[in-house]
C-alpha positions in Angstrom: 21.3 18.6 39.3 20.3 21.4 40.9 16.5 21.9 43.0 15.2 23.7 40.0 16.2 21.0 37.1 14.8 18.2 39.8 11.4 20.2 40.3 11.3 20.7 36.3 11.8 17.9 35.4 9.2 16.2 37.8 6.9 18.4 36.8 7.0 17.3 33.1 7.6 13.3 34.3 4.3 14.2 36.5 2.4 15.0 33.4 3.7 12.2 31.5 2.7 9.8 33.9 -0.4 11.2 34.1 -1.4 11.4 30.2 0.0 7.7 30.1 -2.5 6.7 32.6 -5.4 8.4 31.0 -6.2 11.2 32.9 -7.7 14.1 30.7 -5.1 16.4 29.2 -6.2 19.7 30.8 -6.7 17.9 34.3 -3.4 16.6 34.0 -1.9 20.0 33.3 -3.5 22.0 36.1 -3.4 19.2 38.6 0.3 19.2 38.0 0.6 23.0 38.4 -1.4 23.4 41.4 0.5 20.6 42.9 3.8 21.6 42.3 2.3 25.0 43.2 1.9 23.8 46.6 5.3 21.9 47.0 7.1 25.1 45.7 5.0 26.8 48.8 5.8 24.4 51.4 9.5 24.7 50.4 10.2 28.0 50.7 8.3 28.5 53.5 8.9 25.7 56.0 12.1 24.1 54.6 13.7 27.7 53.8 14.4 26.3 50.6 16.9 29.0 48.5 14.1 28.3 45.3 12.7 31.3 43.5 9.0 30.8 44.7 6.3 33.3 45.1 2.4 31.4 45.5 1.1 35.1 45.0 3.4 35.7 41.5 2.1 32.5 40.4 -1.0 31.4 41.6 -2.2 34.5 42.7 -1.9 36.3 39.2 -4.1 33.0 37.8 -7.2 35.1 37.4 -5.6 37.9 35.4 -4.2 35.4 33.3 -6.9 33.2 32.3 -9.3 36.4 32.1 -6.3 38.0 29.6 -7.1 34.3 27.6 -10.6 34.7 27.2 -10.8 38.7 26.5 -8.5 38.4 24.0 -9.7 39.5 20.6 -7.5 37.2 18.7 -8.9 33.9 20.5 -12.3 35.2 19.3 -11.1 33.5 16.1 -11.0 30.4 17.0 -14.6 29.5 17.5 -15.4 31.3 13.6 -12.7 29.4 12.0 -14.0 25.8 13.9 -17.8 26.7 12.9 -16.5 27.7 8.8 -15.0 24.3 8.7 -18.0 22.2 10.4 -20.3 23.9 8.5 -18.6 23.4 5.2 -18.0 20.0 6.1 -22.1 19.7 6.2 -22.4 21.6 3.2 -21.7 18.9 0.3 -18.7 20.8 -1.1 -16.4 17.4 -0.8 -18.6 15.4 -2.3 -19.2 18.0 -5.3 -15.1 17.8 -5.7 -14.5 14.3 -5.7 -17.3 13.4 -8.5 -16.3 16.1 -10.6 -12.4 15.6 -10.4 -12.6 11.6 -10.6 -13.6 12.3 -13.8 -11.1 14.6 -14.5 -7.9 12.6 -13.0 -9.9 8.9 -13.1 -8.3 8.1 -16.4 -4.1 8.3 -14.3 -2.6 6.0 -12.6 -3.7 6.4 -9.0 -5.7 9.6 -10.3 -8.2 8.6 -7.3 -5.4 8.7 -4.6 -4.6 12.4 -6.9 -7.9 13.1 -6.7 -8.1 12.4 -2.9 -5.2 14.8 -2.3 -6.4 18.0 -4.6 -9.8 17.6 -1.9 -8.1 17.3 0.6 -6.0 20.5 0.2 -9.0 22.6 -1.4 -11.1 21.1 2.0 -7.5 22.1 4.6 -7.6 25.5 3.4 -11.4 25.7 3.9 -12.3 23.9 7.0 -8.9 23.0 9.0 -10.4 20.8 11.3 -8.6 17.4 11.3 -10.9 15.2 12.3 -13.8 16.6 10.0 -11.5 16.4 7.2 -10.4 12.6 7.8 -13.7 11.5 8.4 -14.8 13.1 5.1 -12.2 11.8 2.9 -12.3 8.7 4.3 -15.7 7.7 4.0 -15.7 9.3 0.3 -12.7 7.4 -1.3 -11.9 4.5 0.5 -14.5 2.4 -0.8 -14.3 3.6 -4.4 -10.4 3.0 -3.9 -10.7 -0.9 -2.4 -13.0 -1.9 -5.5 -10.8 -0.1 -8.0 -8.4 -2.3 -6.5 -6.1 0.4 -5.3 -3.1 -0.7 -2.6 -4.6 -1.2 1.1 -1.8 1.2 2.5 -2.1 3.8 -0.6 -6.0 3.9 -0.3 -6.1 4.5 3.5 -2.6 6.5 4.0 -3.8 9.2 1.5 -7.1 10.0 2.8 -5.6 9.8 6.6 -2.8 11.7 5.3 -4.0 14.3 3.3 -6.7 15.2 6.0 -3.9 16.6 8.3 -3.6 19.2 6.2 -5.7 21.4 7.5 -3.4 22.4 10.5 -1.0 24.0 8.4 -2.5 25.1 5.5 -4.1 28.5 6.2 -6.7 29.4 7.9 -5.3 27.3 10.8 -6.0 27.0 14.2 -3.0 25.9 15.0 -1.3 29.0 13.3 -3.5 30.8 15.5 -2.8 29.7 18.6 1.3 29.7 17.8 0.8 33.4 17.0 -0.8 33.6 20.1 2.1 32.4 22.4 4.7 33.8 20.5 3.4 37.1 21.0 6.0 38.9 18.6 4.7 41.4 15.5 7.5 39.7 13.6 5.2 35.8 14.0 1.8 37.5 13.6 -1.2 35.8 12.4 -1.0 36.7 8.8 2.6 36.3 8.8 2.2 32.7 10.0 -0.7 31.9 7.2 1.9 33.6 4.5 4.6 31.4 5.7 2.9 28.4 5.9 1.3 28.5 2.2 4.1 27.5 0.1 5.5 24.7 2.3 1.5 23.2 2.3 1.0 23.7 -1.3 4.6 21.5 -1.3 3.5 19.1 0.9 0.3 18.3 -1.2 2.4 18.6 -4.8 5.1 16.0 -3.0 1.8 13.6 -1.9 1.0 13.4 -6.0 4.2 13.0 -7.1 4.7 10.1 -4.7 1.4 8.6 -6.1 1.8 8.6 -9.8 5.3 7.5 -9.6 4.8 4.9 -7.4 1.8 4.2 -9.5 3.7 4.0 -12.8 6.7 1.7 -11.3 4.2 -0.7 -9.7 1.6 -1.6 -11.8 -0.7 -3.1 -9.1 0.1 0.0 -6.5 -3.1 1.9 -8.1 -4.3 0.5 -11.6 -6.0 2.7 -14.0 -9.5 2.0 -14.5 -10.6 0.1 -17.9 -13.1 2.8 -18.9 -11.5 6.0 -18.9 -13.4 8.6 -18.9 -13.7 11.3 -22.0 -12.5 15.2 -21.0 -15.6 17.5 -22.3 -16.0 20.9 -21.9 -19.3 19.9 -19.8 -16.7 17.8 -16.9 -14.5 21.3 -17.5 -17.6 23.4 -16.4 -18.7 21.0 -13.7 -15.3 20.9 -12.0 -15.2 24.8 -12.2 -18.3 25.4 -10.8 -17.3 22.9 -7.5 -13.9 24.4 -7.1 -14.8 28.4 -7.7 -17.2 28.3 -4.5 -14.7 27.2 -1.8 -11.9 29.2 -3.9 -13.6 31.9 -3.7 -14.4 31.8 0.2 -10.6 30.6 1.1 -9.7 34.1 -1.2 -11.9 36.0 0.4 -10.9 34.8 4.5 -6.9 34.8 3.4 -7.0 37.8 0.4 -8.7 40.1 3.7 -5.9 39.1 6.2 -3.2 39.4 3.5 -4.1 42.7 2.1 -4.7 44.1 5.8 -8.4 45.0 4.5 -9.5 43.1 7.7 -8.2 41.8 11.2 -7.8 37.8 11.5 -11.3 37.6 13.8 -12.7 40.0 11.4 -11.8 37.4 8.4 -12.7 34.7 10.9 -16.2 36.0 11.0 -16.0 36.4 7.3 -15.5 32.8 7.0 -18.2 31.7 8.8 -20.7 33.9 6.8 -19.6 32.4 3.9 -19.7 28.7 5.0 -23.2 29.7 5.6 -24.7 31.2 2.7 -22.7 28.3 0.7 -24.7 25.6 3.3 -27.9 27.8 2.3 -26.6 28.0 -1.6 -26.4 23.6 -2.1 -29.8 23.4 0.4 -27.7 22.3 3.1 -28.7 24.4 6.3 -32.0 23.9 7.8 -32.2 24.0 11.7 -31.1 20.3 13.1 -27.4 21.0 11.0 -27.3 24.6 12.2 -28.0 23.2 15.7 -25.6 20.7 15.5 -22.7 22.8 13.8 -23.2 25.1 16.7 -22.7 22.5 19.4 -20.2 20.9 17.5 -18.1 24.3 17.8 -18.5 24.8 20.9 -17.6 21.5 22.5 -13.8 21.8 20.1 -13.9 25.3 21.1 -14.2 24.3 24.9 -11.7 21.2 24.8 -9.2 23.7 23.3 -10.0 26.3 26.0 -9.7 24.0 28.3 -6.6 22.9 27.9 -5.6 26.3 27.2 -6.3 27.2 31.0 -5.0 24.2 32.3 -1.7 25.0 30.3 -1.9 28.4 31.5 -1.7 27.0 35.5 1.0 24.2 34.3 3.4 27.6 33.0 3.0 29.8 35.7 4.0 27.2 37.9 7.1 26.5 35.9 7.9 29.6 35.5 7.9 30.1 39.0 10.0 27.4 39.5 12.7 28.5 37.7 11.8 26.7 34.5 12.8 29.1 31.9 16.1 29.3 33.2 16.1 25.4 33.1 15.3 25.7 29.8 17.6 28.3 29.1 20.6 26.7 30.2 19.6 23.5 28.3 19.4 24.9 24.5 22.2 27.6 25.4 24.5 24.6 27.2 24.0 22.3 23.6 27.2 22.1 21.9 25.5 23.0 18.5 25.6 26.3 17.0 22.2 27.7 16.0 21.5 25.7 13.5 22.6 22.3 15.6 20.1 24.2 18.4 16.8 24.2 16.0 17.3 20.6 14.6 17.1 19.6 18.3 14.6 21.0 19.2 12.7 20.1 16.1 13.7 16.4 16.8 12.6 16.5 20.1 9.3 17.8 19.0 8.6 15.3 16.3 9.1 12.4 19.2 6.7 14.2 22.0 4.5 14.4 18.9 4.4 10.4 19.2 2.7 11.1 23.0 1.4 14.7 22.8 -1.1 16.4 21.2 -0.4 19.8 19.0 -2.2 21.9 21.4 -0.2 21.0 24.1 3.1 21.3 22.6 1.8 24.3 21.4 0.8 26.3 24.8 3.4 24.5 27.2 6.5 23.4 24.5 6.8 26.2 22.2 6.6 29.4 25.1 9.9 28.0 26.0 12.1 27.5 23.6 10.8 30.4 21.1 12.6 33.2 23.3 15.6 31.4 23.5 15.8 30.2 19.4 14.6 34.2 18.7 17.5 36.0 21.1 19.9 33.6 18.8 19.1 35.2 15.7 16.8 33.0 14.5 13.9 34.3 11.6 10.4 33.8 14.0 8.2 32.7 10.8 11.0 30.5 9.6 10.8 28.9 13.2 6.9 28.6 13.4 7.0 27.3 10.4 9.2 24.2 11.1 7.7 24.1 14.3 4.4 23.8 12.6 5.4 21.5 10.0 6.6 19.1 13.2 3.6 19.5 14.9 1.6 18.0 11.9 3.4 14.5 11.7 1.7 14.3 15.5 -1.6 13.3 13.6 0.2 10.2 12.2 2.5 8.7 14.6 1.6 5.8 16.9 0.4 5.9 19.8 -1.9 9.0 19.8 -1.7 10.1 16.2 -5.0 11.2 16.2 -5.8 10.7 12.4 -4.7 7.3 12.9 -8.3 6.8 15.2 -10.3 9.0 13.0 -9.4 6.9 9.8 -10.1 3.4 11.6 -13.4 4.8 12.6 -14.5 4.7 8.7 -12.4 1.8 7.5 -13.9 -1.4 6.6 -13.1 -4.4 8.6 -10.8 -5.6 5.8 -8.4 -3.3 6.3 -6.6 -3.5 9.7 -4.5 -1.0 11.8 -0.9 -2.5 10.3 -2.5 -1.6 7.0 -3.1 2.0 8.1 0.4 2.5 9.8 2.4 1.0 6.7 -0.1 3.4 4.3 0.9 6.4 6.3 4.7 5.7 7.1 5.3 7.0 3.3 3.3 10.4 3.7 5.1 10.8 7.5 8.8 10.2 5.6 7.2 12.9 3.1 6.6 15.4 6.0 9.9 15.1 7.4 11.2 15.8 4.1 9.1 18.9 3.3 10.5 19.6 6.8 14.5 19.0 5.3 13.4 21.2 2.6 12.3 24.5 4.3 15.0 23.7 6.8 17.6 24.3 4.0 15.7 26.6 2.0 14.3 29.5 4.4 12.6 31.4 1.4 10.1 28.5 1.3 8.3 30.1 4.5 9.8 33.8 4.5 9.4 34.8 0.9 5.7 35.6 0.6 5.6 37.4 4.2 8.3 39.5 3.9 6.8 40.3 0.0 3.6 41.1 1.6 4.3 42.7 4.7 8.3 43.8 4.1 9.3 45.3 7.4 5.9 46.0 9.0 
């Protein structure tokens, strides 16, 4: 190996280590940097090592680079987006959808776990925040679910599940950020959100169809209740009127972006008005939950910044050791053609996903392999997408599947943590799946953009 590949791949066994012993993520990242930072230094300068290192091309270039992070317009998104979804999570919208479509589904087989699912995508493309979203579901169906006598697994797997929605179907964060380090017209914002809306829509239909066909071959998976309830037009109007409102806002933050009527931190701030009034509308905001909401958003706001910054430090360093051409060398030396290339890197994903969070393999992970997969040919939205799609089973796989924590936090003693790993093994063989599918079927993520924005 040669001084680069040794310092690289220190540098990511550093971090590791780190993480593994607990150590905050964005103090582990810019700890790392500045360390290596200062071994890079002491090489080239006392040791006359023949390493590409400059302290002033990294280091020294650390202000411009954070300050280009925090003045950028697009990152003002991010804050409007988290405060839309904490404030719609305060503003009874979930529970108004579950009692009106129980109703409607409670008659199925497992039309609670259906039920649970339809929320849960109406609440991803309204709120995206994960562990909102969880929390919600969970505390809302799993008890109804347990004394219907639902499955264990099915009744805590869906609403864990479901609840990771939110970082892929738009408005996402996650898109967000991607967009952000990809840096490319061709993987902008609204691109991204276009691309991603099909394969989540897919995800969520694939999530029912697993329910009510496991339902209907085992009887005892999820029972249907012995009073089923009667279809009027007065459950019609009452699911209507709960579903139009957040319709109506998700239309309103995606139909802006889409038709180019407003920016993405223009839509943002669109959503966050409307999360607002709809608080105000169900006599939901008063000052202690507007208070709270707005701390709330900023401390997930600063965490993500956070790391963001400490990612930043962790890059330059890398970069300035030579680790794009490490990387370089490592997808271009494979001996897979391009698609061979992008199912490695995919698989490689979906395992740091069992260690790392998304924002990390966000900011450090996906800035180096996107150049290389793009210069091969390689459609950026298709790539995003799939990278996206990986990104989301990261929520769900043991040890720091983050849902997994959230979801345990609400559960009742009776149900244990094997109970929520075998209920969300089925949805995480789903994802990979959906994965398979817009693998093999491109259109899935690059129909609707390229229909909306052709070759703009």
């Amino acid at each position: 190996m040669t001084t680069e590949q040794i310092l690289v791949t220190a540098m990511f066994g550093s971090f590791m280590v780190l993480l593994l012993l607990g150590f905050p993520v964005a103090w582990a990242l810019a700890g790392v940097g500045f360390a290596f930072a200062a071994l890079g230094f002491v090489m080239v300068e006392f040791f006359q090592s023949d390493i590409w290192f400059t302290w002033g091309g990294t280091i020294g270039v650390l202000d411009r680079r954070v300050y280009g992070i925090i003045s950028n317009e697009l990152m003002v998104a991010l804050p409007m987006f988290i405060f839309m979804g904490i404030m719609l999570d305060r503003s009874g919208i979930a529970e108004r959808l579950m009692d009106s479509l129980v109703k409607l589904f409670g008659g199925l087989r497992g039309g609670y776990a259906v039920t649970v699912v339809i929320v849960g995508v109406l609440l991803a493309a309204s709120t995206g925040i994960i562990g909102a979203s969880v929390v919600l579901l969970g505390m809302l169906s799993i008890g109804p679910m347990l004394k219907a006598r639902y499955n264990k697994g099915l009744t805590v797997g869906t609403a864990c599940s479901v609840g990771t929605l939110g970082i892929l179907i738009p408005p996402s964060i996650m898109l967000v950020l991607m967009a952000d380090r990809l840096g490319t017209p061709e993987a902008s914002v609204g691109r991204l959100f276009m691309g991603a809306l099909l394969p989540g829509i897919m995800l969520g239909a694939m999530y029912i169809g697993y329910i009510l066909l496991r339902s209907y071959i085992q009887r005892d998976f999820a029972p249907a209740p012995r009073d089923r309830p009667q279809v009027t037009a007065r459950l019609l109007l009452d699911v209507a009127l709960a579903v139009i409102p957040p319709l109506a806002l998700i239309i309103a933050v995606l139909g802006s972006i889409f038709t180019g009527f407003a920016t993405t931190t223009e839509a943002s701030a669109v959503g966050a008005a409307g999360a607002l009034l709809l608080a105000l509308a169900y006599r939901r905001l008063d000052f202690a939950t507007l208070k709270n909401s707005l701390y709330q958003t900023s401390l997930t706001t600063g965490f993500i910044f956070a790391i963001f910054i400490g990612a930043t430090v962790f890059a330059s360093v890398l970069r300035g050791l030579g680790g794009d051409d490490v990387v370089r060398d490592a997808i271009t030396g494979l001996p897979f053609d391009e698609t061979g290339i992008v199912l490695t890197i995919l698989a490689i994903v979906f395992l740091l996903g069992f260690f790392l969070d998304w924002v990390e393999i966000t900011l450090i992970i996906l800035p180096l392999v996107a150049p290389v997969v793009f210069a091969l040919g390689v459609d950026p939205v298709w790539f995003a997408i799939l990278f996206a799609i990986c990104l989301q089973t990261s929520f769900l796989t043991p040890p720091v599947g983050f849902a997994l924590f959230y979801i345990k936090g609400v559960c009742p003693p009776t149900i244990t943590t094997l109970d929520i790993y075998k209920g969300t093994a089925p949805y995480v063989a789903l994802q990979l799946l959906g994965l398979m599918l817009v693998f093999w079927m491109p259109q899935l993520a690059t129909y609707l953009p390229a229909e909306v924005y052709g070759g703009r």
